[in-house]
Each structure stands twice: as C-alpha cells, then as structure tokens.
N, C-alpha and C positions, 0 to 999 in steps of 0.2 A: 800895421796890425798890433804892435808892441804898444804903439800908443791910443791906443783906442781903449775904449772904457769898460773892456772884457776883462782888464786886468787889473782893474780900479778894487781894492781891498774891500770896498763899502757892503755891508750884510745886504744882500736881498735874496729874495724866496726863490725857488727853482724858475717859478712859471717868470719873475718880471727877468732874470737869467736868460731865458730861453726865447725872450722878445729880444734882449737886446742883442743875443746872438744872431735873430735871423738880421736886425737891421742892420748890422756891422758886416756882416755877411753878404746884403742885397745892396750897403752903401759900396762895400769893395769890387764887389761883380761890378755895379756900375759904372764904378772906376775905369778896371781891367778893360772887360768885355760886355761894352753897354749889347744891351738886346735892339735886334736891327727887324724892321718891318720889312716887308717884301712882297711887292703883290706878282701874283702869278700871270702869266702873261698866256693867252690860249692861241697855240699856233694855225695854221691857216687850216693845217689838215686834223682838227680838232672835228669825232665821227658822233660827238653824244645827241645832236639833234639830228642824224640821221635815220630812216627806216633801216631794219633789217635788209632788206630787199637792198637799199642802194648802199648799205654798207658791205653786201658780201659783191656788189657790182662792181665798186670803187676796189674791193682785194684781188679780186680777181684783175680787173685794169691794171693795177698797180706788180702782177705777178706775170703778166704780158708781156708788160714792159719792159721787166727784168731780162725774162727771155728772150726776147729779143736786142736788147742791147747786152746779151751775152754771143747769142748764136748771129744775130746781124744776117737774117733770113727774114725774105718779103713774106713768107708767110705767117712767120710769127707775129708782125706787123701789122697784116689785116685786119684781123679780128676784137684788136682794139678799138674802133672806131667804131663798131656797132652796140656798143655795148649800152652808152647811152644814148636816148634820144631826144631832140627838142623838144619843148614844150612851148 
C-alpha cells in the first residue's frame, strides 16, 4: 500500500484521486481476497415447481414420518402410504 501511487506527491484533481483510489483498492482486494463464483446447487427436495396441494401432501408425509420414527407405533406408519397416489 506504502508503494502504490496514492502516495505519489504528483497534483491531480479530487475526481482522477478518487479513480486511482478505487483501482489501488479493487488491485489489493484482488490480491488479498479475490471474488469467488459459486453456483447454487438445488437439492432433491427442492418444493418450487410443486402444486399447492402436493406441497402441503409432501409436509404432511414428511410430519408422519417424524412421528412415527419418534413413537415407533404401526399406526403412525399407516397412514403414510396413502397419501400419494400413482399415476
């Protein structure tokens, strides 16, 4: 930073200043902590092209399930499997 050209005595005007700040600025960032791309990855149980209807179908299964692998009662169990049907 001490040798970069911010601290070069030479006259110039606020605004060519305030360029060569941000370049010294956006040359060091690159330095430091380049900017990192990342693409978002959508998981299996991704609900946004779902209906209404079989997204409150799939909450509900998914809330069954729970219960039942909490209490480990056949009846909690049953009622899973009708929830959807084939098509």
């Amino acid at each position: 930073m001490l040798q970069s050209k911010l601290f070069d005595l030479s006259v110039m005007d606020a605004h060519e200043y305030a360029e060569l700040f941000d370049a010294e600025v956006q040359r060091l960032l690159d330095i430091h902590a380049p900017m990192r791309t990342r693409r978002r990855r959508y998981s299996q149980h991704d609900n946004r092209n779902l209906s209404d209807e079989a997204r409150q179908a799939k909450q509900l299964r998914r809330r069954r399930e729970r219960r039942y692998r909490r209490t480990g009662l056949q009846s909690d169990k049953a009622p899973t499997s009708s929830l959807f049907c084939c098509t």
